[in-house]
C-alpha positions as CSV (number, residue, x, y, z in Angstrom):
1,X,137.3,147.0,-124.2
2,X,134.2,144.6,-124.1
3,X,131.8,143.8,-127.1
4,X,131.7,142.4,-130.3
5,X,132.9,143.0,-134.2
6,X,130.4,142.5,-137.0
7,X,131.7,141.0,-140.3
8,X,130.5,139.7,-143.1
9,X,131.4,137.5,-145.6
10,X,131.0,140.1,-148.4
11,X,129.1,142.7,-149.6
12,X,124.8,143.1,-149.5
13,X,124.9,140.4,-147.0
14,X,122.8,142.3,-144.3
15,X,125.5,142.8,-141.8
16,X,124.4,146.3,-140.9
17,X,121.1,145.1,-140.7
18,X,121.6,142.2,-138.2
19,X,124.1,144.7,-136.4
20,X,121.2,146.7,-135.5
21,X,119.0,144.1,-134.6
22,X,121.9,142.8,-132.3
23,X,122.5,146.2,-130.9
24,X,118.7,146.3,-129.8
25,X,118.8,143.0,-128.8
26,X,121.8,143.8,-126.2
27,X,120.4,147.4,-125.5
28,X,117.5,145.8,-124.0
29,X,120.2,144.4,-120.8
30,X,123.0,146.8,-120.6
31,X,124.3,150.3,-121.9
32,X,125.6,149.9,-125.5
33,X,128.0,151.9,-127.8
34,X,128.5,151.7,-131.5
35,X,130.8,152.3,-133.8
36,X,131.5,152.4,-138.0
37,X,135.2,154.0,-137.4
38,X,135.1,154.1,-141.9
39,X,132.1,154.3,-144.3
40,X,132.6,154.8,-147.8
41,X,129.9,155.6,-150.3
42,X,128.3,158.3,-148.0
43,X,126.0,160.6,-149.5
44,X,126.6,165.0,-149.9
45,X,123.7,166.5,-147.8
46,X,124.4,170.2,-148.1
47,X,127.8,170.8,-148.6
48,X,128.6,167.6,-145.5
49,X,128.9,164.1,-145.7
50,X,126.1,161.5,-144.5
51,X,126.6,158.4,-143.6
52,X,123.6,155.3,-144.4
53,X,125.3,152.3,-142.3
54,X,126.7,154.3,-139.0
55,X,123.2,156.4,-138.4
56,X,121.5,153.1,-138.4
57,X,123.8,151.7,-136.0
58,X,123.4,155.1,-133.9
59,X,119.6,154.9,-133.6
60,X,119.9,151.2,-132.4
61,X,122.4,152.3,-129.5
62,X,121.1,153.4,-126.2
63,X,124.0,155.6,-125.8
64,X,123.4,159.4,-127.0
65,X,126.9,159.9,-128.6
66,X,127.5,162.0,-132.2
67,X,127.2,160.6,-135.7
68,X,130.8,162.2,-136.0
69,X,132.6,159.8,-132.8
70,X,130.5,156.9,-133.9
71,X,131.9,157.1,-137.7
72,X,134.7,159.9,-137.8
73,X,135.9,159.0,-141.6
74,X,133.2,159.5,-143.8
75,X,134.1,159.3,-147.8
76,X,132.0,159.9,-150.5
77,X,134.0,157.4,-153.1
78,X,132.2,153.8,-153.9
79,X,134.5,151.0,-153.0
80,X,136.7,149.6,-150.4
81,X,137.6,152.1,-147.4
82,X,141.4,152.2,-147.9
83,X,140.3,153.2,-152.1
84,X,138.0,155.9,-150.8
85,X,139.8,157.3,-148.4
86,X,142.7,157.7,-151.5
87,X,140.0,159.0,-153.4
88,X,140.1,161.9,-150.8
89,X,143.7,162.3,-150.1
90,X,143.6,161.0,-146.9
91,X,145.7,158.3,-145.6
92,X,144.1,156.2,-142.8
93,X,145.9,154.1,-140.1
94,X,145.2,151.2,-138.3
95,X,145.7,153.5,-135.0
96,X,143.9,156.2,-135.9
97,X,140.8,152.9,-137.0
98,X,141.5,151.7,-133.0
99,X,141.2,155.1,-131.5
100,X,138.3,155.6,-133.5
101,X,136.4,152.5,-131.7
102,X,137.9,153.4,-128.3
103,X,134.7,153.3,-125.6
104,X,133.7,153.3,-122.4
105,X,130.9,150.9,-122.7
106,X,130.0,147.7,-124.1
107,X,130.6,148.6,-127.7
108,X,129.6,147.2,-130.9
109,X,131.7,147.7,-133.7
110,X,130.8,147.4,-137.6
111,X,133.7,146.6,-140.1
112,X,134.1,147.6,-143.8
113,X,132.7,144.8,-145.6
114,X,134.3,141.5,-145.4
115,X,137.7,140.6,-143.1
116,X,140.3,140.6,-145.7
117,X,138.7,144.0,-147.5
118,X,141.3,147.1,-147.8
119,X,140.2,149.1,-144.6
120,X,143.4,151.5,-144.5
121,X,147.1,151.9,-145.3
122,X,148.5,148.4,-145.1
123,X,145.1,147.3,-143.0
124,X,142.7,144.7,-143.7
125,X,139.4,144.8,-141.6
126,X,141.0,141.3,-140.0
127,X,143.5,143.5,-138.7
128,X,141.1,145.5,-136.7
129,X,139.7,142.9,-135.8
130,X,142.8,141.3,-134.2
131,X,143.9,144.6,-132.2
132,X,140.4,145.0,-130.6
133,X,140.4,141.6,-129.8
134,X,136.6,141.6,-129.3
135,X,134.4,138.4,-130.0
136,X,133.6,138.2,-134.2
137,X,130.3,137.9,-135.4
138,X,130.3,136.9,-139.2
139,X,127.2,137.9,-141.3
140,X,126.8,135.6,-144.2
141,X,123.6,136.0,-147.0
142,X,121.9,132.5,-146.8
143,X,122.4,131.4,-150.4
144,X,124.4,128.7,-152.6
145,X,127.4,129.3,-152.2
146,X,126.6,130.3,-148.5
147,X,128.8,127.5,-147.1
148,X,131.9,128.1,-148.6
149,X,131.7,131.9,-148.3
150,X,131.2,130.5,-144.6
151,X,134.0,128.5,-144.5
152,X,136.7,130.5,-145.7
153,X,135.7,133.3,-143.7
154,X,136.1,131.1,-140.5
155,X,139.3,129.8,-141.6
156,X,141.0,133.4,-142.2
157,X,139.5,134.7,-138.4
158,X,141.0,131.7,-136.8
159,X,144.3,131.7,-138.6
160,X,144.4,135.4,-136.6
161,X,143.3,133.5,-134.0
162,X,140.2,135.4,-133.6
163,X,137.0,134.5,-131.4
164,X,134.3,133.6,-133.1
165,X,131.2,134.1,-131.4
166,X,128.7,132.8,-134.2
167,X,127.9,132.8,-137.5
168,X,124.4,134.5,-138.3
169,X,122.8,133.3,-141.7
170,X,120.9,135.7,-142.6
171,X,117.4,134.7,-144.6
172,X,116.3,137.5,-147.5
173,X,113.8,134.8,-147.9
174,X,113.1,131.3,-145.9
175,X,114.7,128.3,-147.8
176,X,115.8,124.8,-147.3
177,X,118.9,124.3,-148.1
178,X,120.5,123.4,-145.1
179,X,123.3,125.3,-144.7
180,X,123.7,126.1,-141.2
181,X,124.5,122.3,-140.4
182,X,126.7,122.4,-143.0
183,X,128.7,125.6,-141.7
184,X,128.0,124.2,-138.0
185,X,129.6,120.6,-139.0
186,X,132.7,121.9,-141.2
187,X,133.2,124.8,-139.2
188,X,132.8,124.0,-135.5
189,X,130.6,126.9,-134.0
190,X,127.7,128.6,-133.2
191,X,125.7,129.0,-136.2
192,X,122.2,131.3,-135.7
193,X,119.3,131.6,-138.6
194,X,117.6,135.1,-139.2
195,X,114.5,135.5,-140.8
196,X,111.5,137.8,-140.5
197,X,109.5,134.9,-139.4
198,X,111.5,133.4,-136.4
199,X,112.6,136.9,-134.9
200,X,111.7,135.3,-131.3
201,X,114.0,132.1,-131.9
202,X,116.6,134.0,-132.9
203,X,116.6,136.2,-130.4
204,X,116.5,133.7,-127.8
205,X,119.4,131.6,-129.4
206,X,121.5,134.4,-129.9
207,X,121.0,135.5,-126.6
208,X,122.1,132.3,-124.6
209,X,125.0,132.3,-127.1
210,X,125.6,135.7,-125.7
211,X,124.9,135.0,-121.9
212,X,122.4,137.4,-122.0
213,X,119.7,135.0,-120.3
């Protein structure tokens, strides 16, 4: 498989948001899947489950494919993937999460919240991660604090001996504190500021970090 895996550092960092900005971004030079293989905290639309992050994702994609092989295990339950999925009496597997993201095309796939967050039975998101052996992109909120979540998420993915194609900080609001030297410096590698205001810079970075220019 070719593509990439979106992470974050935690939760309410962004990280479905700047998947679909990526996804368009990509879409604009080649034929692009997606896929959310788990979402908890989906909502009960007559009688079915709906999910929030995965349609997102769907409507960024060029690729025509059905909320149900884009995200295949929906759960209503709030909290980590493996808890909801107990919450349902269902027990998930790492093989049935890889044959879940399985694609013919260049496909981007979201995790679960952070890398070392419950995903399944025995599964972290890292582990995923590890047996699609895409390139990691690691969503993290541009805050205090922002460096060290940074860090340690770096640290985990290259203990796994993961690829990690950049770090996006992602702005709520402009600041200047600085942190993407920091992260850049003490983490050694790509490190890409999103804000509202610099859309067309960060487009252009991301792309050359890509090779898509």
């Amino acid at each position: 498989m070719k593509g990439l895996f979106i992470s974050g550092s935690g939760t309410d960092v962004g990280k479905t948001f700047i998947a679909q900005h990526l996804v368009n971004l990509l879409a604009q030079s080649k034929i692009v899947s997606v896929r959310k293989p788990v979402e908890s905290d989906c909502q009960v639309v007559n009688g079915d489950l709906v999910t929030k992050d995965a349609l997102k994702l769907l409507k960024a994609s060029n690729v025509d494919n059905d909320i149900d092989i884009v995200c295949p295990y929906k759960f209503h339950h709030c909290s980590s993937a493996e808890s909801a999925s107990k919450a349902s009496n269902v027990e998930l597997s790492l093989d049935q999460l890889i044959d879940a993201c399985a694609s013919d095309s260049f496909v981007v796939v979201e995790g679960a919240g952070g890398l070392l967050s419950p995903m399944a039975k025995d599964t972290l998101n890292i582990d995923l991660a590890k047996s699609l052996a895409l390139p990691l992109i690691i969503v993290v909120k541009d805050e205090l604090g922002a460096i060290n979540q940074a860090l340690l998420t770096i640290k985990v993915a290259r203990q796994y001996q993961l690829e990690i194609a950049c770090v996006v900080l992602n702005q709520f609001e402009p600041n200047a504190l600085e942190n993407a030297s920091a992260i850049r410096h003490y983490g050694g590698c790509n490190v890409v500021i999103y804000n509202s205001s610099i859309i067309a810079e960060f487009n252009q970075i991301l792309g050359k970090i890509l090779r898509l220019s």
